[in-house]
RODO-2510 file (C-alpha; in nm, 4 decimals, decimal comma):
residues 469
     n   res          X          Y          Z
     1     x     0,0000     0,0000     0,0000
     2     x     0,1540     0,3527    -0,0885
     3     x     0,2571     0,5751     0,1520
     4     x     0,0814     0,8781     0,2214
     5     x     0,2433     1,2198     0,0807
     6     x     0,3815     1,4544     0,3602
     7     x     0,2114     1,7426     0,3751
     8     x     0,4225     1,9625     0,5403
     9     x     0,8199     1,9455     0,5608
    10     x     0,8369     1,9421     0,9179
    11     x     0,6482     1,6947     1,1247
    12     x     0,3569     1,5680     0,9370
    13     x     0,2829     1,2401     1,0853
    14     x     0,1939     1,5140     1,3811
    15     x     0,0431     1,7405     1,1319
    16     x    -0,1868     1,4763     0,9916
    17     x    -0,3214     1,3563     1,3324
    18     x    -0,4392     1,7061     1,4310
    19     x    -0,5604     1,7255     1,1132
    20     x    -0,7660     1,4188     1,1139
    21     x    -0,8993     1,5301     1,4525
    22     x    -1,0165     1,8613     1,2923
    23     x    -1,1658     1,6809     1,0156
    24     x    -1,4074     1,5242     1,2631
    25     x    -1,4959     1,8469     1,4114
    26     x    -1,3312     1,8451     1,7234
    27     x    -1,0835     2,0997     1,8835
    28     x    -0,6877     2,0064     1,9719
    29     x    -0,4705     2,1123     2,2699
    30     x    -0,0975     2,0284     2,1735
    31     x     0,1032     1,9696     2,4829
    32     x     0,4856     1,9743     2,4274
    33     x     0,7637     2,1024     2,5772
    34     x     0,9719     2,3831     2,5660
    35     x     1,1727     2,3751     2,1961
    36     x     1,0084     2,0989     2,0930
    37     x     0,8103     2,2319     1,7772
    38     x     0,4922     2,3407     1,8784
    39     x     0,4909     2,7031     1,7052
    40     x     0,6831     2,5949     1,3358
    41     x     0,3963     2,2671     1,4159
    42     x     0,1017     2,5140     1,4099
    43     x     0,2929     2,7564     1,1867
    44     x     0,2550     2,4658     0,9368
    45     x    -0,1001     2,4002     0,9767
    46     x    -0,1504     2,7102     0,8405
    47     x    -0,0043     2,6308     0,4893
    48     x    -0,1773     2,5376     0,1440
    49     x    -0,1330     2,1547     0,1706
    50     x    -0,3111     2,1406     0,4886
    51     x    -0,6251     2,3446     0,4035
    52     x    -0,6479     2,1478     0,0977
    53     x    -0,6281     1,7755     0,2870
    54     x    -0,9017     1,9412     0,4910
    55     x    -1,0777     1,9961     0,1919
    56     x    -1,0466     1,6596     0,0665
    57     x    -1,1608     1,5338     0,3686
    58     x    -1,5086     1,6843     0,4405
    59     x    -1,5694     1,8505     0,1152
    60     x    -1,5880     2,2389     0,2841
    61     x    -1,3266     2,5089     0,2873
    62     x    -1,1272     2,6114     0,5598
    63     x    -0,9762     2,8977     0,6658
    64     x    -0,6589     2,7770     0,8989
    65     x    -0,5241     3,1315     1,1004
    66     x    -0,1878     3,0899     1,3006
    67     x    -0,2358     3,3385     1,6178
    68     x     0,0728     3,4281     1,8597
    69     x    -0,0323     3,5101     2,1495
    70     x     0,2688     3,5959     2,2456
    71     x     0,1528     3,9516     2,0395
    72     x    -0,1116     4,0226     2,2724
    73     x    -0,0286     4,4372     2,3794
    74     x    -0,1996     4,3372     2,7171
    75     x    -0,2984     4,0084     2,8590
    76     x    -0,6901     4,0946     2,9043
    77     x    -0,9867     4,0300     2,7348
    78     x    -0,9056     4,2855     2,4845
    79     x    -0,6278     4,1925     2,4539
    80     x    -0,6882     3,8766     2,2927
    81     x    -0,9518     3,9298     2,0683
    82     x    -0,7601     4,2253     1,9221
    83     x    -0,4857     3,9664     1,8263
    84     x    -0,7026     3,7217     1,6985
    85     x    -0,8780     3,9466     1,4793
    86     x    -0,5841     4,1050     1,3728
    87     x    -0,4511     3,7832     1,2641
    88     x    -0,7662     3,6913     1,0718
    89     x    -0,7323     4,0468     0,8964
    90     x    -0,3580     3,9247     0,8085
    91     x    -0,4679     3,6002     0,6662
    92     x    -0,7251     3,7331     0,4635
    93     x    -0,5377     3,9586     0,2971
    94     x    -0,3108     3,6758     0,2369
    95     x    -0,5250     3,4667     0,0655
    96     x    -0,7467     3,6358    -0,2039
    97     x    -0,8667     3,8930    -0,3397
    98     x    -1,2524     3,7489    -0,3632
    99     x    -1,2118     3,8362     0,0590
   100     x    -1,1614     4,1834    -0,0129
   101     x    -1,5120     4,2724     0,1307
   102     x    -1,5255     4,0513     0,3855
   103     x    -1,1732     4,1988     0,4683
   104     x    -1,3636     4,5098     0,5169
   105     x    -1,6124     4,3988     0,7307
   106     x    -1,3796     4,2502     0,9949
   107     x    -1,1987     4,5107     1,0072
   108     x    -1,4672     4,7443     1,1163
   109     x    -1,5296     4,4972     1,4190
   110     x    -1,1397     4,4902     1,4633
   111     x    -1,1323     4,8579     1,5027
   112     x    -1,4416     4,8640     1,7850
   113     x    -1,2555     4,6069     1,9574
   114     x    -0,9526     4,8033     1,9506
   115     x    -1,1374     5,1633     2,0604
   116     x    -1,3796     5,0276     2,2722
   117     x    -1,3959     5,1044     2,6490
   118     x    -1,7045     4,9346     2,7342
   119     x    -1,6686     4,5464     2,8841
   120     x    -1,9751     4,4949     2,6701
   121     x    -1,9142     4,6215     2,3909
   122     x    -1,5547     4,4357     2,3402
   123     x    -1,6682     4,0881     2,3069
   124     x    -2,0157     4,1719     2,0862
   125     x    -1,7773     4,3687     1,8605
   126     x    -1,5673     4,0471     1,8689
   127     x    -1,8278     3,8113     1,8518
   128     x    -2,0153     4,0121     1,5394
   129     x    -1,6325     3,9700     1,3630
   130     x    -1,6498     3,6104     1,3940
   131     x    -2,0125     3,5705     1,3307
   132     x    -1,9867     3,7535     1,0214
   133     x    -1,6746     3,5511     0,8865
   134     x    -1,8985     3,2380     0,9060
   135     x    -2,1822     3,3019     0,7870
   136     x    -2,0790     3,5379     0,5067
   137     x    -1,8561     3,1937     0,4089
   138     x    -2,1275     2,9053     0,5468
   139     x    -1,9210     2,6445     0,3260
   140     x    -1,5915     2,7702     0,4779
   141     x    -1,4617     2,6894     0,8349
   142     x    -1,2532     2,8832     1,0779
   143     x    -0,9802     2,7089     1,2266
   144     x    -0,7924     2,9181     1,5106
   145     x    -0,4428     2,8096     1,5592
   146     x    -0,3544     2,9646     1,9368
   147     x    -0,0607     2,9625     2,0059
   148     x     0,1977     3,0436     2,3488
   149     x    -0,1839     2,9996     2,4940
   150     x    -0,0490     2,9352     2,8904
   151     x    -0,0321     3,2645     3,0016
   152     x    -0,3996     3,3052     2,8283
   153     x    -0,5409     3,0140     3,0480
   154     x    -0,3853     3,1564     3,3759
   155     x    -0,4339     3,5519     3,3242
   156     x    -0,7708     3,6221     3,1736
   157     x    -1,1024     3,6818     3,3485
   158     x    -1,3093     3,3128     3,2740
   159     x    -1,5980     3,5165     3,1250
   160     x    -1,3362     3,5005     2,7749
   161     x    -1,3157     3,1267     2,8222
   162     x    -1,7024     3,0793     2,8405
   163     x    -1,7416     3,3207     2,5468
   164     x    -1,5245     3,0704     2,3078
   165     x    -1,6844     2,8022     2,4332
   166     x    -2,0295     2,9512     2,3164
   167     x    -1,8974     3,0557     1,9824
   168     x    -1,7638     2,7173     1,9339
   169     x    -2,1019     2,5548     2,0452
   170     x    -2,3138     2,8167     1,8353
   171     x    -2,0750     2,6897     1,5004
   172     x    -2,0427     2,3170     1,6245
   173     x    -1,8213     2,1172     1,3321
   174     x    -1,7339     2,4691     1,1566
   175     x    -1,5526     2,6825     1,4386
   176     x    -1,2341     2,4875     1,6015
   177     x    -0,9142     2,5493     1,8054
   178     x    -0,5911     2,4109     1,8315
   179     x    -0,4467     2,5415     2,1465
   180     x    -0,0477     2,4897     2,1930
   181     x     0,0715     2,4990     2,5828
   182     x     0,3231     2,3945     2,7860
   183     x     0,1795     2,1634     3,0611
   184     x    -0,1727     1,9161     3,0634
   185     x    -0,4426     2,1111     3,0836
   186     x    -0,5594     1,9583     3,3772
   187     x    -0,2520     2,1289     3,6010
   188     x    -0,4176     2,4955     3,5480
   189     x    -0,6653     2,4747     3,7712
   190     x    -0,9594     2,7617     3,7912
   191     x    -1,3074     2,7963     3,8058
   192     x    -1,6106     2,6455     3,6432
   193     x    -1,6137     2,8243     3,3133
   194     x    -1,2187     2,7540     3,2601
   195     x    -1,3208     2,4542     3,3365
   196     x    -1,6026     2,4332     3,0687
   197     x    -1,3667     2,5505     2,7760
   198     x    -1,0670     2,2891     2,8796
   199     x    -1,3458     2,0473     2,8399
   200     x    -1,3616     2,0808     2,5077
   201     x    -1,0395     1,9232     2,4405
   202     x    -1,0120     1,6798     2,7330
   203     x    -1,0643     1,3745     2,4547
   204     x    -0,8505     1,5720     2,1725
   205     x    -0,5091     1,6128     2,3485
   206     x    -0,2310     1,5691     2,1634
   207     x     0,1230     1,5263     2,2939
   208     x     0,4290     1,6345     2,0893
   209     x     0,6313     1,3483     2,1571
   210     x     1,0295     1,4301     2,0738
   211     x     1,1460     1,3938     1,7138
   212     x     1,2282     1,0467     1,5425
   213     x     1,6133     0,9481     1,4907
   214     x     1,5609     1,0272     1,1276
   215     x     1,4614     1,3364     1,1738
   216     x     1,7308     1,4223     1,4270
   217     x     1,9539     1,3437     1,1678
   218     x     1,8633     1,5506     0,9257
   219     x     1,8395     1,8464     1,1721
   220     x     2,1944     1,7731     1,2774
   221     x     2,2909     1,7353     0,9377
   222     x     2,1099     2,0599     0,7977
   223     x     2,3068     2,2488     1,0839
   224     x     2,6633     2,1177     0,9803
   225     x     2,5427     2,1601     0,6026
   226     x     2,5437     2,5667     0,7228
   227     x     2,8599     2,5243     0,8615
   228     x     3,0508     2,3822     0,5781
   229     x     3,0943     2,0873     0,7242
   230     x     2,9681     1,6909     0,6904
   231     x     2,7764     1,4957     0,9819
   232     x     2,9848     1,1927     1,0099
   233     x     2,8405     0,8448     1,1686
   234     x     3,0394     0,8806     1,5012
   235     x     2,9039     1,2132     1,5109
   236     x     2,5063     1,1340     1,4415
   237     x     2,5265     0,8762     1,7369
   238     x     2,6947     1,1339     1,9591
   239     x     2,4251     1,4012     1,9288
   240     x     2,1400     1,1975     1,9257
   241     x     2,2613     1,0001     2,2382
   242     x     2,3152     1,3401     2,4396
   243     x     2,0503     1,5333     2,2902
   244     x     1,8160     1,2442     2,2222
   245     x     1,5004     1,3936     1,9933
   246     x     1,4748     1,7464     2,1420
   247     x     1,5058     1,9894     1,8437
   248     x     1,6520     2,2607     2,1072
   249     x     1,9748     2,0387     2,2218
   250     x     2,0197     1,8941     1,9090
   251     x     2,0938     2,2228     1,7662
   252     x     2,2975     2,3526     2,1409
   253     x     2,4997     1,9743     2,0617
   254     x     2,5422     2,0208     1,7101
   255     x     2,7589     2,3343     1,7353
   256     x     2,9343     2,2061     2,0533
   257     x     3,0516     1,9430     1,8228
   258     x     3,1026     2,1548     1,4944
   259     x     3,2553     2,4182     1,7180
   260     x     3,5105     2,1177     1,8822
   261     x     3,6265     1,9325     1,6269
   262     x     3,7059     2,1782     1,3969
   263     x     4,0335     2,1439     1,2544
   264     x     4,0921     1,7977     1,3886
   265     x     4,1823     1,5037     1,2050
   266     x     3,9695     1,2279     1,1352
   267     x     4,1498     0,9583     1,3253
   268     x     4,1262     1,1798     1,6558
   269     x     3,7370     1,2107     1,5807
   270     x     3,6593     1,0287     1,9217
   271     x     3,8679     1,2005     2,1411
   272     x     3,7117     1,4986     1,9965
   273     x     3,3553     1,4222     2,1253
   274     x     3,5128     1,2954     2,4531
   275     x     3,5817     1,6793     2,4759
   276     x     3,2987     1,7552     2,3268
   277     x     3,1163     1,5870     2,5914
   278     x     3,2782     1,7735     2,8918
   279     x     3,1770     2,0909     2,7723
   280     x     2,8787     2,0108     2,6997
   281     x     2,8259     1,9602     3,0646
   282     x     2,9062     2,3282     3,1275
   283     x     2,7761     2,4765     2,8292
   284     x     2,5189     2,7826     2,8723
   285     x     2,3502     2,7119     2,5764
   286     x     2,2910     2,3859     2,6683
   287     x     2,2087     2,4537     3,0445
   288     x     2,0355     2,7143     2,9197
   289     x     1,7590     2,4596     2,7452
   290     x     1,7776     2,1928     3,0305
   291     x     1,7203     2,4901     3,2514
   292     x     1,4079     2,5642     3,0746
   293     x     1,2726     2,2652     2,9600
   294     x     1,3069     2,1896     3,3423
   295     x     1,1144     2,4889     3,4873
   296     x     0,8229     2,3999     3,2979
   297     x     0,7454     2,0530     3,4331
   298     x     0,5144     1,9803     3,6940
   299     x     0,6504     1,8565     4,0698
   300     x     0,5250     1,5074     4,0414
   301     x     0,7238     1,4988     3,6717
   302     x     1,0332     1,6221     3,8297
   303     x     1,0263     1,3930     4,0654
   304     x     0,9802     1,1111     3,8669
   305     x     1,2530     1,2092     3,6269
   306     x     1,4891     1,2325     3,9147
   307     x     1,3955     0,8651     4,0470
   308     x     1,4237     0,7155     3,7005
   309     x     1,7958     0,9075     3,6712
   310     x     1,8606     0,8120     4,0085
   311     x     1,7356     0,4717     4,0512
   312     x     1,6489     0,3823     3,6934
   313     x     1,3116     0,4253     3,5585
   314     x     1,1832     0,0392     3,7017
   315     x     1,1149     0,1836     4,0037
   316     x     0,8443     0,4108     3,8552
   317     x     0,4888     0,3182     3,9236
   318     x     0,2938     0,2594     3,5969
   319     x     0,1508     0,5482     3,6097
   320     x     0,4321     0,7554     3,6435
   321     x     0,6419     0,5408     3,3689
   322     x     0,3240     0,6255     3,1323
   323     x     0,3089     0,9599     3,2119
   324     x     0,6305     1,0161     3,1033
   325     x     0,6008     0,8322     2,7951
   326     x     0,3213     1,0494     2,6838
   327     x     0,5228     1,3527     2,8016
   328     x     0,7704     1,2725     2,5566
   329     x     1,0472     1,2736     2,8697
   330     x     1,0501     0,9373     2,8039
   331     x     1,1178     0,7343     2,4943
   332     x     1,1074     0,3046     2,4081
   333     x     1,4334     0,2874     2,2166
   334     x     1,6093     0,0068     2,3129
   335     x     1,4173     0,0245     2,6379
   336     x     1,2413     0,2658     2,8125
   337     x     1,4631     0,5476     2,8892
   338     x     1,5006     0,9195     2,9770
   339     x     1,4775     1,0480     2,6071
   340     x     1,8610     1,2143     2,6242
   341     x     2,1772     1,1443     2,8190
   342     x     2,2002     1,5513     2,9097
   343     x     1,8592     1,5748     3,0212
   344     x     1,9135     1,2312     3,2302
   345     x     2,2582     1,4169     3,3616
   346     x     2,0328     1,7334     3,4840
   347     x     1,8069     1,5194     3,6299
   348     x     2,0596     1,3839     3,8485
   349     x     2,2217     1,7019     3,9296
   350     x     1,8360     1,8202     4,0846
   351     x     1,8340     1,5514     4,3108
   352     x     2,1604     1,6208     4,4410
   353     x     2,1080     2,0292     4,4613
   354     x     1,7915     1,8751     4,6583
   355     x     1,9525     1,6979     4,9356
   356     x     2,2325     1,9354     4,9811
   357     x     1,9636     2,2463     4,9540
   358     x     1,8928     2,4424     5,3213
   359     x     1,5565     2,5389     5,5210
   360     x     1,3793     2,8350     5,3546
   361     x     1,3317     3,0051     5,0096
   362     x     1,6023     2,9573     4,7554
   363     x     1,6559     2,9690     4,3801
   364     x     1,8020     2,7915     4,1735
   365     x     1,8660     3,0324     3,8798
   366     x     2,0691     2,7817     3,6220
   367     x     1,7250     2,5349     3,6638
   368     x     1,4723     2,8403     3,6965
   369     x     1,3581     2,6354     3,9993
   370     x     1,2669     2,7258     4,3375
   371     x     1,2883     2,5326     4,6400
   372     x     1,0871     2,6181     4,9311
   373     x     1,2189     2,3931     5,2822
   374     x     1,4355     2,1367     5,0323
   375     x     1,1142     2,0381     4,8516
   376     x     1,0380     2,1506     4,4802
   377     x     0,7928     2,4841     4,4669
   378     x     0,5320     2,4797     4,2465
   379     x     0,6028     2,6375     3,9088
   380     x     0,5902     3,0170     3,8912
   381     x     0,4839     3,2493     3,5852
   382     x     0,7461     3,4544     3,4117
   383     x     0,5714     3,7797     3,6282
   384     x     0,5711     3,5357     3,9797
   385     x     0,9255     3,4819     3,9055
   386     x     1,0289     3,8024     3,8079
   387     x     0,9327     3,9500     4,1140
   388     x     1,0504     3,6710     4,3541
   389     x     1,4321     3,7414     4,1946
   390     x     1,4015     4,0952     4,3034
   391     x     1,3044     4,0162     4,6410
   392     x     1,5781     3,7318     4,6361
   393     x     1,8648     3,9694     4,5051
   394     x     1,7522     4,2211     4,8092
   395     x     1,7037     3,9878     5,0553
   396     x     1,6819     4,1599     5,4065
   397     x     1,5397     4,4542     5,2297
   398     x     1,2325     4,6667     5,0814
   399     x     1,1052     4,6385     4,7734
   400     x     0,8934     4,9724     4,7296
   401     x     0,6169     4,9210     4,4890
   402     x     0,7738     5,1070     4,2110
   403     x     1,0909     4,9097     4,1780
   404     x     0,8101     4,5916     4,1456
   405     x     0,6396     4,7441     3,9052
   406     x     0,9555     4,8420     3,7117
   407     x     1,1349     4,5250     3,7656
   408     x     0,8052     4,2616     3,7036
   409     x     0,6368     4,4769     3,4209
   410     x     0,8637     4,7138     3,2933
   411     x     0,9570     5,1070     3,3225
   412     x     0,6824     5,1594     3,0421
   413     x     0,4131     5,0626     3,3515
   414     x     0,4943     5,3208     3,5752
   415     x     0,1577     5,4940     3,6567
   416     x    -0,0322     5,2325     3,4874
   417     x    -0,0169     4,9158     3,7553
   418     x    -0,1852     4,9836     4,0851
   419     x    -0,1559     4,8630     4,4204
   420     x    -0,4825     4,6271     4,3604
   421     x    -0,2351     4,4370     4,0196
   422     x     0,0382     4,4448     4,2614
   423     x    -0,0970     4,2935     4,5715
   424     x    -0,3196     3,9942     4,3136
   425     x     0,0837     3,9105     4,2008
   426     x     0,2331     3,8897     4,5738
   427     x    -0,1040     3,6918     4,6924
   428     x    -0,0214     3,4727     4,3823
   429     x     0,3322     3,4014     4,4782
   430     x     0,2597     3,3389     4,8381
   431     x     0,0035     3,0629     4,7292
   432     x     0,2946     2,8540     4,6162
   433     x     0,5516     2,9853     4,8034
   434     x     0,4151     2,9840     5,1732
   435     x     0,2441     2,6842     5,4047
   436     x    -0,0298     2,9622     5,5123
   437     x    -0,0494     3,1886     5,2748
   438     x    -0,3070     3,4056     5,5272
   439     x    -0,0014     3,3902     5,7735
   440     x     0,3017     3,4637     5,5087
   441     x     0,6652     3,3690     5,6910
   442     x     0,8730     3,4497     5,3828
   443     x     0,7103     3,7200     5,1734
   444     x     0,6606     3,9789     5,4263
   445     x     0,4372     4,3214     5,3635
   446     x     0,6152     4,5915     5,5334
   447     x     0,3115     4,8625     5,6070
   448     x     0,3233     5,1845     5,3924
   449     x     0,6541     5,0370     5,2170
   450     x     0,6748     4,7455     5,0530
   451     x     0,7258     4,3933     5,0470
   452     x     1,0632     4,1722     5,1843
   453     x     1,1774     3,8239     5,1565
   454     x     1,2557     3,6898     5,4502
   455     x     1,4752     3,3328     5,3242
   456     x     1,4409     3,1542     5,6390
   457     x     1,0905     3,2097     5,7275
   458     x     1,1716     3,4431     6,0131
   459     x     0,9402     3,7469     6,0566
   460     x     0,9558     3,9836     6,3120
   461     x     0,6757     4,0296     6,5399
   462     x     0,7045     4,4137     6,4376
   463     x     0,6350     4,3245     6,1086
   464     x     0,3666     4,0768     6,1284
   465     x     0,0680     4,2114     5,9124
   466     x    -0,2098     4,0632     5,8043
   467     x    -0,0829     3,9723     5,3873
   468     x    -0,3133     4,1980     5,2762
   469     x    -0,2302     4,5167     5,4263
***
């Protein structure tokens, strides 16, 4: 039997899945890690061959639109539809010039969004925009690509959650998402209408496994390609044993090695990578990924990673093992395995920073971690850990609330985050910071001033306000 065509250059087996799951009218959450593809994955949904497979398949039109939310101006409700429907207006004009009306009627609702001050008027004018592109088209679909969606889930008022859910339910079949994140998302938490939209896609997720070995290769071997130079045999096994299929390291091992060996003569090709491999071990570029890639996981996934470096992954329950697997931490090749020798190396080194880590708050800013009493914290935001590395770097001392704001937020915020932002933040990062948050030993209001770390939990009587002070 012949083997399907690719339809995109870049993982279409993945492609094709989320594909066939949007063919049946259902909406996708990709879950991968950090570096592992998700953006050029959705990127690539957005490209001719896909729209036209979805034609193929159900016999309608679709109109794919890749959204970065990472292009939000401010993460509100606002916020994101303005993004959204700027996108759409992008794509549009992309695509034909049949659309040229239609391009003129979303952009009238893109502009109310944009000027609007009313809570009510932002998500009819919104709404309207979308309403309009479907029903103007009613043999066309609308496929929403969102991408960098975690700090959506965590930082919007519900209400936006519970208004795409409608939409989606108005359109059923004809109005989908694919949603790109981080972590499951069952680990967010929230209310009841969060709840409702993650719903949607609790029988569509998809997990972005790392890449296959042939794939590896050829990223290795594109990278050497731009350096003038030829990925030898010695040399594929090499990276793909330390980096394993994590596009990120593979690219951070790739130019350890080209960088390395340059110059040296074939026959000394193994010593080479035996250097190679100690530096790698120090590298920033490579810490810099482990670092990151670490920081994202969940506690119970850190701790299993460390057990199966530690102790070797039969010690993991089932569960755990399978979790794992799905998480793409894990691979079967040759066994089941931690999916890279680095990443099984950092593992390691976060048990031992564990057991030799002290009482209190402390950070561990190669691994983006923080460790509250020797035990993991849960993971912060980028604002959440902003703001705890000022209050770490002045430990013992005030932090006024316009060094917060200009630290956390930026200078550009001055004036325009008040106490009410800043106070929602600290409550935040006492919630997974302190044992009581309503009795806070380490983040410390100081009345009329400011906030303080205290590392060791030790708060003066003095200084003992209520948190909310």
């Amino acid at each position: 039997m012949p083997s399907q065509p690719s339809l995109t250059p870049y993982r279409s087996a993945d492609v094709t899945a989320i594909l066939d799951m949007l063919a049946a009218g259902q909406s996708v959450a990709v879950i991968g890690l950090s570096n592992f593809g998700k953006s050029t994955l959705l990127r690539q949904m957005a490209l001719p061959p896909v729209f036209q497979a979805y034609h193929d398949r159900i016999g309608r039109a679709a109109l794919f639109v890749y959204i970065d939310c990472n292009r939000m101006l401010e993460m509100s409700a606002q916020g994101l539809y303005e993004v959204i429907l700027r996108a759409i207006l992008e794509r549009l004009n992309d695509s034909s010039t049949e659309n040229a009306p239609l391009h003129g009627q979303i952009e009238t609702f893109y502009h109310r969004v944009v000027s609007s001050t009313s809570a009510f008027a932002i998500p009819l004018a919104f709404n309207d925009g979308i309403i309009t592109l479907l029903e103007e088209h009613v043999h066309r679909d609308l496929i929403l690509l969102l991408d960098e969606f975690d700090a959506v889930l965590t930082g919007l008022d519900e209400r936006v959650f519970l208004n795409l859910r409608a939409l989606k339910d108005k359109y059923a079949g004809r109005l989908n998402y694919v949603i790109a994140t981080l972590r499951p998302l069952s680990s967010v938490g929230g209310g009841d209408d969060l709840a409702e939209f993650n719903e949607s896609f609790d029988a569509h997720k998809y997990f972005l496994k790392p890449i296959d070995a042939d794939a590896a290769t050829e990223l290795a071997a594109e990278i050497f390609r731009q350096a003038n130079d030829h990925l030898d045999p010695h040399e594929r096994v090499f990276i793909l044993d330390q980096a394993g299929g994590h596009p990120g390291l593979i690219q951070a091992v790739s130019h350890v090695v080209i960088q390395v060996e340059s110059g040296a003569p074939e026959t000394y090709t193994q010593q080479a990578l035996n250097v190679a491999g100690d530096v790698l071990q120090d590298h920033g570029l490579v810490r810099g990924e482990l670092a990151k890639l670490w920081k994202q996981l969940l506690p119970a996934e850190r701790e299993a990673a460390i057990a199966a470096a530690t102790r070797g992954v039969e010690v993991l329950p089932d569960e755990q093992r399978f979790q794992l697997l799905a998480r793409g931490l894990m691979v079967e090749a040759g066994g089941v395995r931690l999916f890279g020798q680095l990443f099984a190396h950092y593992a390691r080194r976060q048990g031992l920073i564990r057991q030799e880590m002290p009482d209190g708050v402390r950070i561990d800013a190669d691994a983006g971690t923080v460790w509250v009493g020797g035990e993991l914290a849960e993971p912060l935001t980028d604002l959440e850990y902003r703001l705890l590395l000022l209050l770490y770097g002045r430990i013992g001392k005030i932090c006024d609330k316009f060094q917060i704001v200009e630290t956390v937020w930026g200078q550009e915020y001055l004036g325009e985050v008040d106490d009410s932002r800043i106070e929602k933040l600290i409550s935040r990062l006492r919630s997974k910071l302190e044992p009581d948050p309503s009795q806070p030993r380490f983040v410390a209001t100081v009345r009329g001033r400011g906030y303080r770390l205290n590392p060791a939990g030790e708060l003066p009587p003095s200084e003992a306000v209520p948190p909310d002070s």
